[in-house]
Each structure stands twice: as C-alpha cells, then as structure tokens.
TORDRENPA-384977 format. One record per residue (C-alpha): y, x, z negated; residue number from 1. Coordinates in Angstrom, 1 decimal. Last residue first. Layout:
N
<pt <Y,X,Z>,NUM>
...
***
This chain:
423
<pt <102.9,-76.3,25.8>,423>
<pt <106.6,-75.8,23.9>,422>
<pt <107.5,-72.8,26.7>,421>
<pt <106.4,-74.9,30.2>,420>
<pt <110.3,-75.5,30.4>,419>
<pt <111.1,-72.2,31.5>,418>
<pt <111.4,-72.5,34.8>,417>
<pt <109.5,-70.9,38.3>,416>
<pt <106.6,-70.9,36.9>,415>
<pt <104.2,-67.6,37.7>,414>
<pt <102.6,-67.6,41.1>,413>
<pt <98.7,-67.6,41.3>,412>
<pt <97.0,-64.6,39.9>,411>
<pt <95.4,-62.1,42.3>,410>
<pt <98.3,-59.3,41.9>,409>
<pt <97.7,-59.7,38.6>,408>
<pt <94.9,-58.2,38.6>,407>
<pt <95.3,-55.6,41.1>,406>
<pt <98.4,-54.2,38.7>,405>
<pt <95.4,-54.4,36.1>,404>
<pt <93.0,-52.1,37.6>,403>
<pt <95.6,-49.7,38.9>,402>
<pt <97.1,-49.4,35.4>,401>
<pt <93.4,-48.7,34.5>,400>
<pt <93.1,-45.8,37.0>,399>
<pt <96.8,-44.4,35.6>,398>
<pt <95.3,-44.2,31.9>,397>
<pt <92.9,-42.5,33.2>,396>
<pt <94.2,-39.5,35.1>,395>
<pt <97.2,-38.7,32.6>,394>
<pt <95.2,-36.7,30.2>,393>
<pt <93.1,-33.9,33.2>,392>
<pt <96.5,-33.3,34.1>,391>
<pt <96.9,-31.1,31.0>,390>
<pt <94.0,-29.3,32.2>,389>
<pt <96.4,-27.3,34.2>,388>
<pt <98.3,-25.6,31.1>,387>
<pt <95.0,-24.2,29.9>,386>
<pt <95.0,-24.2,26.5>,385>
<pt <94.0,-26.7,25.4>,384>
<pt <92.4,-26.1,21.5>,383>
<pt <92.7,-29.0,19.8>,382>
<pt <96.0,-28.6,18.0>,381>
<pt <97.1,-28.0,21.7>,380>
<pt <95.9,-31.5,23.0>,379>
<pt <97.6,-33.5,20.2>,378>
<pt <100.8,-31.6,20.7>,377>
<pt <100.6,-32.9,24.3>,376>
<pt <99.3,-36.6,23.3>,375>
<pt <102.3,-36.5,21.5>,374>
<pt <104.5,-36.5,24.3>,373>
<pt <103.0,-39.7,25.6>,372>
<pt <102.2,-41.4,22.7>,371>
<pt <105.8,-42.3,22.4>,370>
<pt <105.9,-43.3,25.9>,369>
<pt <102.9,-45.0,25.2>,368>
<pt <104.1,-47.3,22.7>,367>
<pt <107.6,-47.7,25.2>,366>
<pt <105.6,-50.0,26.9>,365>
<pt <106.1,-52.6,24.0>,364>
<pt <109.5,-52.0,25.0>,363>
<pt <110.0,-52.4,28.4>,362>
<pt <107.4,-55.3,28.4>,361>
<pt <109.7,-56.6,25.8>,360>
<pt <113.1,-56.0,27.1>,359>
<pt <111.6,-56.9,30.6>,358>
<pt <110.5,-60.4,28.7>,357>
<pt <113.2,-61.1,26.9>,356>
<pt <116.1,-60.2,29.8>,355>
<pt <113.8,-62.4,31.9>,354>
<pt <113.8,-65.3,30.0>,353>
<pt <116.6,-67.6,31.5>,352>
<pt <116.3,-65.7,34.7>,351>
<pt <113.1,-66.9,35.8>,350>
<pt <110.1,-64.2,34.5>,349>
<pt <107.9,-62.9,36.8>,348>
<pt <110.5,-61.4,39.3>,347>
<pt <111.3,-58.6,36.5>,346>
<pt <107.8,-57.6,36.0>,345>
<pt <107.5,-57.0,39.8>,344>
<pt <110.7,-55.2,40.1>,343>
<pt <110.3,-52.8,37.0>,342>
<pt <106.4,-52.5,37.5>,341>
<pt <107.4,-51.0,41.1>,340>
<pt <109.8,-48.6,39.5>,339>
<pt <106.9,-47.3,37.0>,338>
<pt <104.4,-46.7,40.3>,337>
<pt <106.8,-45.4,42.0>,336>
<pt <107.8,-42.7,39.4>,335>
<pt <104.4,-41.8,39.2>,334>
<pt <103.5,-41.5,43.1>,333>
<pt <106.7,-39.7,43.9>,332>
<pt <106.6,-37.6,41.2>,331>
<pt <103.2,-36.9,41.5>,330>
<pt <103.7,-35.5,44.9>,329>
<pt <106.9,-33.5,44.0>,328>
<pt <104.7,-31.7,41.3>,327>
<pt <101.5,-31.2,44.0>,326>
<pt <104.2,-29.4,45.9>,325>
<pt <105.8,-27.7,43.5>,324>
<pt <102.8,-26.3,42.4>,323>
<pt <101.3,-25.7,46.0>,322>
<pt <104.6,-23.8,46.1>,321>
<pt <104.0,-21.8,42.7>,320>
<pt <100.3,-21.0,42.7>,319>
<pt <97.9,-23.5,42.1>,318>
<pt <95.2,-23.2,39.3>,317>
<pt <93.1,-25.7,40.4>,316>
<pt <91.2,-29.2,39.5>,315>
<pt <93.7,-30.0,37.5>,314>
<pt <96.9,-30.7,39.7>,313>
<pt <93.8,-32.5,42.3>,312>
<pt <92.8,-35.0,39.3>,311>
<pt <96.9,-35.6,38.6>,310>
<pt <97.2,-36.0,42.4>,309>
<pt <94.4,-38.5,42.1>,308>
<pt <95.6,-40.7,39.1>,307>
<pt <99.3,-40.6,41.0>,306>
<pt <97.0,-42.2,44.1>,305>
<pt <95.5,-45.4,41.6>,304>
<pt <98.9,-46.0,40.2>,303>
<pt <100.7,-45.9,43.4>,302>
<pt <98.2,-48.6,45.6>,301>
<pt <98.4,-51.0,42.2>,300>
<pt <102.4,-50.4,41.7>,299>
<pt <102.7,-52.1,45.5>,298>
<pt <99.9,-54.6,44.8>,297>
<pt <101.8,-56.1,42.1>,296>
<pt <104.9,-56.7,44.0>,295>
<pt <103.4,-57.4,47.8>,294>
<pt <106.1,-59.8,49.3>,293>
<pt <109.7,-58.6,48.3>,292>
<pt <108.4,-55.1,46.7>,291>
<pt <107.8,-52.6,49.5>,290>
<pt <111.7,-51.5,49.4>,289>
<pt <111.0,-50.8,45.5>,288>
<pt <108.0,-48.4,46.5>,287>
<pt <109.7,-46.5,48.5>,286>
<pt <112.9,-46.1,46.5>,285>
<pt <110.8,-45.3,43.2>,284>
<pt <108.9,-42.6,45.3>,283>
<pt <111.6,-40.9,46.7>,282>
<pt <113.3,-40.8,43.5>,281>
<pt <110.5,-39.8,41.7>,280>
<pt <110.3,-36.9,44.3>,279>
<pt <113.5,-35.6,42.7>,278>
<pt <112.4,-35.9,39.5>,277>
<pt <109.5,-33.5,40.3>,276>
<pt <111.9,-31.2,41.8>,275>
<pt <113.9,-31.4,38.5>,274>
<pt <110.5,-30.0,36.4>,273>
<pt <110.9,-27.4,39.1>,272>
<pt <114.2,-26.6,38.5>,271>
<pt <114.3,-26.9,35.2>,270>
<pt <111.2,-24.1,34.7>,269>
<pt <113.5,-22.2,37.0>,268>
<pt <116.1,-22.1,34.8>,267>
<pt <114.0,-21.3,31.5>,266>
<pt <112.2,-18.7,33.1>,265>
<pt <109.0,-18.8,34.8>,264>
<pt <105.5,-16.9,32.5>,263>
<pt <102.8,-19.6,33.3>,262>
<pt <104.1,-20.8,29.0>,261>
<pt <107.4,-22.2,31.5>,260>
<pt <105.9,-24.0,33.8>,259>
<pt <104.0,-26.0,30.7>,258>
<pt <107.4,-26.4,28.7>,257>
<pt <109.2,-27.8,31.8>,256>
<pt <106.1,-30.2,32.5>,255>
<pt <105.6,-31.2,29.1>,254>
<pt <107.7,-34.4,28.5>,253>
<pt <108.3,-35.1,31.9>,252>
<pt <104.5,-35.3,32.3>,251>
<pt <103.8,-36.9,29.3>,250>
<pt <106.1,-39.6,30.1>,249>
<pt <105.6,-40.6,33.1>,248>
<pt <101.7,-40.9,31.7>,247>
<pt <102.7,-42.9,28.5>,246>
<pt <105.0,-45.0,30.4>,245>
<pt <102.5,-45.8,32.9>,244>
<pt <99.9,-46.9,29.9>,243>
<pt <102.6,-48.9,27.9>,242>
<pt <103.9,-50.8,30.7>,241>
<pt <100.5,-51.7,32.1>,240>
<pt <99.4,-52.8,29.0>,239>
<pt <102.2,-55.0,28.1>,238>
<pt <102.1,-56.6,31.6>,237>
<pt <98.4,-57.6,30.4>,236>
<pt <99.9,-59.5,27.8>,235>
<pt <102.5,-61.0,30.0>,234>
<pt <100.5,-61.7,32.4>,233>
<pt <97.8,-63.6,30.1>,232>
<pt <101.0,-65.4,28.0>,231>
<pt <103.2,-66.5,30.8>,230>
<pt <101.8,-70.3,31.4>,229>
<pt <100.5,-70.6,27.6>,228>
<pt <104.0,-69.5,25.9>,227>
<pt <103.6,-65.8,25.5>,226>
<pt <107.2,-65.3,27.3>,225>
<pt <109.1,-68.3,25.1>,224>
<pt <107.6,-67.5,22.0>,223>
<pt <109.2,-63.7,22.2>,222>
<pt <112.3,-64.7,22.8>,221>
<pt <114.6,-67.1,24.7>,220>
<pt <115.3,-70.8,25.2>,219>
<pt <117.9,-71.3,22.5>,218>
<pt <120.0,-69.3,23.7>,217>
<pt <119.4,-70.5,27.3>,216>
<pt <122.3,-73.0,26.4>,215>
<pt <124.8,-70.7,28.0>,214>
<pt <123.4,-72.0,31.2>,213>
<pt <125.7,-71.0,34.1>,212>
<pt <127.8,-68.0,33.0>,211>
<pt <124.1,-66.4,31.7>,210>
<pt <122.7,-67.2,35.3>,209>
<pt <125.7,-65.9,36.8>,208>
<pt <124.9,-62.6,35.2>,207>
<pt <128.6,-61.0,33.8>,206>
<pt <131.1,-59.3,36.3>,205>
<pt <131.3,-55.3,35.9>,204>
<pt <135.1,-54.0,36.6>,203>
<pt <136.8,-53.6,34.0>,202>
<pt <134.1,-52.8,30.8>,201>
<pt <131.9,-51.3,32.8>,200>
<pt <133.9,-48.7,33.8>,199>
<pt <135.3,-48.1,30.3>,198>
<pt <131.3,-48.0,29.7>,197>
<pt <130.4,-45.3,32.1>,196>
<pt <133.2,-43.1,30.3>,195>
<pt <131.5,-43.7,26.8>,194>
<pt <128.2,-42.9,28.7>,193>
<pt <129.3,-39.7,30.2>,192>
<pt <131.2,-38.0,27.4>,191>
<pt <127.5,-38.6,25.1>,190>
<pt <125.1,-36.6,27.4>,189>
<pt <127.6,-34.1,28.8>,188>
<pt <128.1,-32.9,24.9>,187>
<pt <124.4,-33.2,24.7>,186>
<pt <123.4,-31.2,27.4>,185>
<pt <125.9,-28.4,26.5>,184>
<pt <124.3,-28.4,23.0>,183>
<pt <121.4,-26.7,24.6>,182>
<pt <122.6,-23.2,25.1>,181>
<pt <125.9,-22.4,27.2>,180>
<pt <125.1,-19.7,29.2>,179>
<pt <121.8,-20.0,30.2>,178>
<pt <121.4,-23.6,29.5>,177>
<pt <124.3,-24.1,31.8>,176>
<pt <123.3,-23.7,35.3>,175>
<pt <119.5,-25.1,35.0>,174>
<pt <120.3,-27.6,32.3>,173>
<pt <122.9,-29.5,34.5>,172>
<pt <120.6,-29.4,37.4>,171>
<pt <117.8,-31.1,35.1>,170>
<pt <119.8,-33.6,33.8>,169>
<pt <121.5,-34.2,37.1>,168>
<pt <117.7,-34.9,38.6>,167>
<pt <116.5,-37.3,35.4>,166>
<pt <119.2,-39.1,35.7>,165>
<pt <118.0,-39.9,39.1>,164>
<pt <114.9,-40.6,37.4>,163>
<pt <116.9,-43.6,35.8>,162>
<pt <119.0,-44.3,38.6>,161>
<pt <116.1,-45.4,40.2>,160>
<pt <115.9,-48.5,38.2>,159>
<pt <118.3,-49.9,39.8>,158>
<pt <115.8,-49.9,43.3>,157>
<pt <113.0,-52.0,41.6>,156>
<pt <115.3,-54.8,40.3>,155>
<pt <117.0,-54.8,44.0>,154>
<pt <114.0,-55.3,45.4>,153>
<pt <112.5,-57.8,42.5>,152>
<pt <115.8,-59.8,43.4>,151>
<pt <116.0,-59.5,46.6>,150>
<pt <115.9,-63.0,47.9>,149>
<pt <118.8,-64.0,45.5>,148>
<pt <121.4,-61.3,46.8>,147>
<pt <122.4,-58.8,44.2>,146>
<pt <124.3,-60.1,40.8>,145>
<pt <121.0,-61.5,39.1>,144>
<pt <118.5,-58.5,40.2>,143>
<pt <120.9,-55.9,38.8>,142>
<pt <121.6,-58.2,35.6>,141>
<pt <118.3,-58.3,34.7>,140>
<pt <117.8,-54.5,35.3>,139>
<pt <120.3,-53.7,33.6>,138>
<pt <119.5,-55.9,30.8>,137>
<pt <116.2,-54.3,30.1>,136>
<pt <117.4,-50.7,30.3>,135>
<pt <120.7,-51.0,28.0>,134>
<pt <118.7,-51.8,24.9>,133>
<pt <116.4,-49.0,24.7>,132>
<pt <119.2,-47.2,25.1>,131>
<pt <121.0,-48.1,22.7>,130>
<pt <118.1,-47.4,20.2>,129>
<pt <117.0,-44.0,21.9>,128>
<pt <120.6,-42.4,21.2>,127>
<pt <119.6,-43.4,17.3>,126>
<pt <116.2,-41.8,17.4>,125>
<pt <117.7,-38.8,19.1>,124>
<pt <119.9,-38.5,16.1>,123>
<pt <117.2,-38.5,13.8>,122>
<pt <115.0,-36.1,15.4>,121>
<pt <117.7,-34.2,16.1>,120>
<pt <119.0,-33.9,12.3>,119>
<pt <115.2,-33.2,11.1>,118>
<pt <115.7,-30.1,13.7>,117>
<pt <118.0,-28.7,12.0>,116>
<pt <121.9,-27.8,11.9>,115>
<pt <122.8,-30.9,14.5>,114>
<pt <126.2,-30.2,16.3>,113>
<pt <125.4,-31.2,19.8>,112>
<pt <123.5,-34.1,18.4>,111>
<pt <126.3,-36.1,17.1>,110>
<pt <127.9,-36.4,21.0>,109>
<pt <124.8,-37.9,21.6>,108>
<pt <125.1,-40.3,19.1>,107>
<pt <128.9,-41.2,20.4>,106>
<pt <127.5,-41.7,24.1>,105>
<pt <124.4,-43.8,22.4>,104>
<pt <126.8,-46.4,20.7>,103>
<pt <129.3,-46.6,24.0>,102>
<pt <126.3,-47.2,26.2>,101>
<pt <125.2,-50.1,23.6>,100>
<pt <128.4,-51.3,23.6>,99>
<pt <129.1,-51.5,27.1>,98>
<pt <125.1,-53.0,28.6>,97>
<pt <124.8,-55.8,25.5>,96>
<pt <128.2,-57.6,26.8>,95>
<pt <127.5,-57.4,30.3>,94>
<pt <123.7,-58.9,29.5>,93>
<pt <125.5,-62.0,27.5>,92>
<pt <125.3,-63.4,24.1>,91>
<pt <121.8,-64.9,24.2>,90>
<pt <119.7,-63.5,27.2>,89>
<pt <121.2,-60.3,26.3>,88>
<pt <120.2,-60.3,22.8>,87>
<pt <116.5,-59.7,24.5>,86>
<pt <117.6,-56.0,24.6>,85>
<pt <118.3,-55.5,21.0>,84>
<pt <115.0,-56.2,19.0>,83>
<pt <112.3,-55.8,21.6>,82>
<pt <114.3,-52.8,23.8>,81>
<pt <116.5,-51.2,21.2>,80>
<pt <113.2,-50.7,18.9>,79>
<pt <111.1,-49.2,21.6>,78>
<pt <113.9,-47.3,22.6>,77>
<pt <114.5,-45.6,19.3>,76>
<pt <110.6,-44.7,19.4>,75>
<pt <111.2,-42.8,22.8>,74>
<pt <114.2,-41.3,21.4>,73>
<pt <111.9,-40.1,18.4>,72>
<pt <109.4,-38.6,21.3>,71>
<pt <110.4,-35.1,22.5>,70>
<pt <111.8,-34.4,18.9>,69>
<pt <108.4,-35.2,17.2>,68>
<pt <106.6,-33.2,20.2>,67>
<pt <108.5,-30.5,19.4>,66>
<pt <106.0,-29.0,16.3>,65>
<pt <103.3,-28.4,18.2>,64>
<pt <105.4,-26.1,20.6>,63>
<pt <106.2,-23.7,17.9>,62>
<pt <109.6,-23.6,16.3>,61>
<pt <112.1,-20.4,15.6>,60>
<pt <115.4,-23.5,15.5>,59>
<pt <117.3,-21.6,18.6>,58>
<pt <114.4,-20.5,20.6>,57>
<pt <112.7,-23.8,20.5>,56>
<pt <115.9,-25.6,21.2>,55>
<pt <116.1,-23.5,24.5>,54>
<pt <112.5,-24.8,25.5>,53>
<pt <113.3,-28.1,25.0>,52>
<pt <116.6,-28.6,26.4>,51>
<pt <115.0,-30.1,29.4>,50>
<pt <113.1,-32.3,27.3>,49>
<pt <115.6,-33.6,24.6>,48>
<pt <118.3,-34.3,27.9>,47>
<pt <115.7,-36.4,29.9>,46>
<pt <116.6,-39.5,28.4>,45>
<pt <120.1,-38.8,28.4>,44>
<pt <120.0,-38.3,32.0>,43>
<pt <117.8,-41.3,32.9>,42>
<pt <121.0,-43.1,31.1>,41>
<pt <123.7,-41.8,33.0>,40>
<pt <121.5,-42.4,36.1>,39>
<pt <121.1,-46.4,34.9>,38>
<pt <125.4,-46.2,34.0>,37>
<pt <125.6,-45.9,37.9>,36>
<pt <122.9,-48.2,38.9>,35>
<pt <124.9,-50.4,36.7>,34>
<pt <127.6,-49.5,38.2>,33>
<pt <126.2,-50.0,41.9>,32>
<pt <125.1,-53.2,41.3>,31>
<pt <127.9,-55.2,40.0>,30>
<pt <129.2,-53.7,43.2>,29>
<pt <126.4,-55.5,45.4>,28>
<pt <126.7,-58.7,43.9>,27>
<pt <130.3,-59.1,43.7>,26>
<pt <131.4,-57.5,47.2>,25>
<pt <128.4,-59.0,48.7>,24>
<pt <128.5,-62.4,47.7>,23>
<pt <125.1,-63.5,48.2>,22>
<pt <124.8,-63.9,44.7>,21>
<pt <127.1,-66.8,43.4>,20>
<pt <125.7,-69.1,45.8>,19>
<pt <122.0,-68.4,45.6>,18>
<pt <122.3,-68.2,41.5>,17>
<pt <124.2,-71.6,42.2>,16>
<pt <121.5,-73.1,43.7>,15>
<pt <118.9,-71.8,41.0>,14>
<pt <120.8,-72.7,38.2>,13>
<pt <120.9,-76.2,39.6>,12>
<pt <116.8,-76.1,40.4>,11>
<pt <116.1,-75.0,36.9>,10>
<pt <118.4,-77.8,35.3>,9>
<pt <116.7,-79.9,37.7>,8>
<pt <113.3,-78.9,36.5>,7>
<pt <114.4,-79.3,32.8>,6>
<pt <115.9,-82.7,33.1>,5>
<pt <112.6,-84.0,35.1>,4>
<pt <113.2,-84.7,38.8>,3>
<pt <114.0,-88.3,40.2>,2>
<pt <111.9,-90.2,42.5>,1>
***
C-alpha cells in the first residue's frame, strides 16, 4: 500500500538527511564553525558578568543596581530566540547564523564606549537579540550537517562552545581587566563575531533539510510545536528550560561578584568563576556523549546531583580549594544538565520544526535566565548576606528540573513528521 503524501515526504527528507550527513568532511566541518562561532557567542554572554566588578568601579554603583545590566542581554535573547530564531526554519539556518553574528559584533563594539550605565543596559539588550537568534539555529544546523544517528550527540556537544566561551571570557578578563578596564571585553566581544561571520559566510554549507523542503515555510511556528502530538512535551520542555537557565544563570551571574565580596581580587575572582566554566565543559561533553539512547534521563541524573552540590556549597563556609572544588563540581553538573536539554530538546522535534521549537524552548527558557540575576539583587534587598546562602536559591528549581526531565523521559516517542500539526 502506498504511504500518505506527508509520511513520504518525511521518509524522503529523511533518506537524504542520511545521505547528505554522513559525509564527513561536510558534516563534521559545518560543525566545527558553528561550534566555533557557539564559543564566540558563550563569550559574549559572559562578557557583562566578568566585567562586572570592574563596571562597578567605573560607574560608583552598588551591587543591587547590576542586576539590570547582568540580565538585559538575557531579555535580548529571549526576544532573538522566539521572534528571530524560528526565521531559520523559513529562510534558511546559514542565513539567520551570519547576520545575526555580524549584528551583535557591531553592538558590542557599541558598548565599549557607553558613558552610563542606561547605555549598557541598552546595548547589551541589542547584543542579546542576535544572539538569541544564533543559538537555536546552531544547534539545528549542528545536528543536521553531522551524521544522522548523532544528531542529539552532536546537538549536545555544539553547545559546549557556549561555556567554552564562557572559559576565554574569563581568561581574557583575568589578564586585561587590570590593565585595560572593561571595555577591553567588549572590543574582543564584537571583532570576534564579525570575523566568525566572514568564516561563515565561505565555508558553512546550509541544513540539508532546509535545501530539501523549502516548503517547510509554511510548516513552522509556534502552532506547529503545541499542535496536540508535541504540546505536553513542549510545555513542559518550557519549564525545564526556564528553570535550568535560571540556576546556570544565577551562578554565572553572581559567582565572580560573590568571590570577590570574600575579599579575592578582581583577577582571581575570574579565575575561579572561569574554573567553573571549565568544569561546564567537562560536564556538557559528558553528558552529550550519554545522549544517543538515554536523552531525558541524562539531564534527569545531572539536575538532581547539581541541586546537591548547590545544598553541600551552602551548607559551609569552604575555604578556597574546597571552593574551587565544589565550583568545578557544579559546573560540571549544571552545565551538563543545560547541554543535555540542548540535545534532547533538539531530537524531539523533526527537522522541519526543530529550529521553532529549540528557538522557542531556548527562549521561553530564557524567563529564567532573566530571573536568574535578579533573583541575586532580589536576595540582597532582603537582607542575604552571606555569600554561601546564595546556593540555598538554585537547589529547587534544579529538583523540579529533575522531576520533569524524568517525565518525559517516560513518554512514548515523539512523531517523527510534522504532519500531526492541523489535529
């Protein structure tokens, strides 16, 4: 008997996904630029935070009063990732990946002459807009150009570039902070996208899905993920996102400023916040190579232990190499835990749909992101003043990440096509 239009369509772009992708010169250096423009990106999204401390100095401001700045690129993200990032399903992820890393460069580059902190708020909003939009596609693409069967692998492992970013950032403040002040993070901030994008630009191939099926245009948004097969995941996908993003991000956020109030200068503050970085890294490869059969279990087992070393970071006042330690530890956990949700989110979705729904679970997770750094100014206004007992606030919303990574770890496989969108 012959197959439905739509489920041959599917099984066509599936065929020639399996073709087109187990190329390995394609697929595999497709993937390494966008890993590559992913650690230019992690960089600028750490750049606020590790100049923190510096900007402080320079504008006579109180730590209440940076949580604004920490978390306007956040917001810009959010608004990049829903209203940008699903573009790339329509016109192309290659196309969405260089101008949006060109946009932020030339943002940054804005930022390293702001007079005020109103001016860096705005600007950082801006940067966070393109980037927003480059995450979601990268990761799309990623898992399109590498080999078929390792899609949510490879989805998982492209995202380490992001908290690999977060490394150079943190080098790159520790030698020229000092010397330089915090424009210097900035200027590096917006050279290195603009040259990522030239890159791009010649030698980065476009999704074979996209090449095969221009008509997904008209497949795509919004609808098309809460349609009645995707909507409990995706809903509850949305509330993983946004809880893990809030707790990665509170801890990036504060971690320099908190080492820093224990009486550590500014370059070793960046240090240490870098070591925790650097354990993200671990953590994000480890849990990305566990991906191709457990997905949703993976981020389950690293949610629930990052609530623990959070509970064991407040319990005590550690001295500096328990610190560092403990730091590494919840790096590896965290990070893993938001690099998991990358590949297992990503292999949800078929490919018609799957810039939309990362760019949305990406984004809609960006909430608590936002809520992330704010939760620390929140916490000083009322009267915490322990640095410690700032781990106390990441604990929880890490258990219930747990909770519903094991929940849909139980559901029965997603659809493997889109057609199921006008139930």
């Amino acid at each position: 008997m012959l197959g439905s239009a739509p489920a041959m369509a599917a099984q066509g772009e599936d065929d020639l996904l399996s073709e087109r992708t187990d190329k390995p010169a394609r697929g595999w250096g497709g993937f390494l630029l966008i890993l590559l423009a992913l650690v230019v990106e992690g960089f600028d999204l750490q750049a606020a935070n590790f100049a923190a401390p510096s900007i402080l100095d320079a504008f006579n401001l109180t730590r209440a009063q940076i949580g604004p700045l920490l978390s306007a690129s956040l917001f810009g993200v959010l608004i990049g990732a829903v209203f940008i990032g699903p573009l790339g399903d329509r016109i192309g992820r290659r196309t969405i990946l260089i101008a949006c890393c060109v946009v932020y460069g030339l943002f940054s580059l804005a930022a390293a002459f702001a007079t005020s902190l109103t001016q860096l708020i705005v600007l950082r909003f801006l940067i966070g807009v393109g980037l927003g939009a480059v995450l979601p596609n990268a990761l799309a693409l990623a898992g399109e150009l590498a080999p078929a069967r390792h899609l949510a692998r490879a989805t998982g492992l492209v995202g380490i570039g992001i908290t690999f970013g977060g490394v150079v950032a943190g080098a790159v403040a520790a030698h020229f902070l000092p010397t330089h002040g915090w424009p210097s993070l900035f200027i590096a901030g917006g050279v290195l996208p603009i040259a990522i994008a030239l890159l791009l630009w010649l030698a980065l191939p476009e999704s074979p899905a996209f090449v095969f099926n221009p008509e997904t245009q008209e497949k795509t948004g919004v609808r098309t993920i809460l349609a009645p097969a995707y909507r409990a995941r995706t809903l509850v996908m949305w509330i993983t996102f946004a809880l893990v993003l809030m707790t990665v991000y509170l801890v990036s956020g504060w971690v320099p400023l908190l080492v820093k109030d224990q009486g550590y200068s500014t370059a070793t503050a960046s240090w240490i916040a870098t070591g925790t970085h650097a354990g993200g890294v671990a953590g994000g490869i480890c849990a990305s190579l566990m991906l191709s059969k457990r997905h949703w279990r993976v981020v389950a087992v690293f949610a629930a232990l990052s609530a623990v070393t959070c509970l064991v970071l407040a319990a005590v006042d550690w001295g500096m190499g328990a610190l560092i330690a403990l730091l590494l530890v919840l790096g590896f956990f965290g990070t893993g835990t938001q690099n998991g949700l990358n590949g297992s989110a990503g292999a949800t979705y078929p490919a018609a749909i799957r810039a939309s729904g990362l760019g949305w679970a990406l984004g809609l997770g960006r909430v608590g992101s936002i809520l992330g750094p704010l939760a620390g100014s929140a916490a000083i206004l009322l009267g915490l003043t322990q640095p410690r007992h700032f781990f106390f606030l990441p604990v929880l919303p890490f258990a219930i990440a747990a909770l519903l990574a094991l929940w849909l770890a139980w559901q029965p496989p997603a659809p493997t096509h889109s057609s199921t969108e006008t139930e």
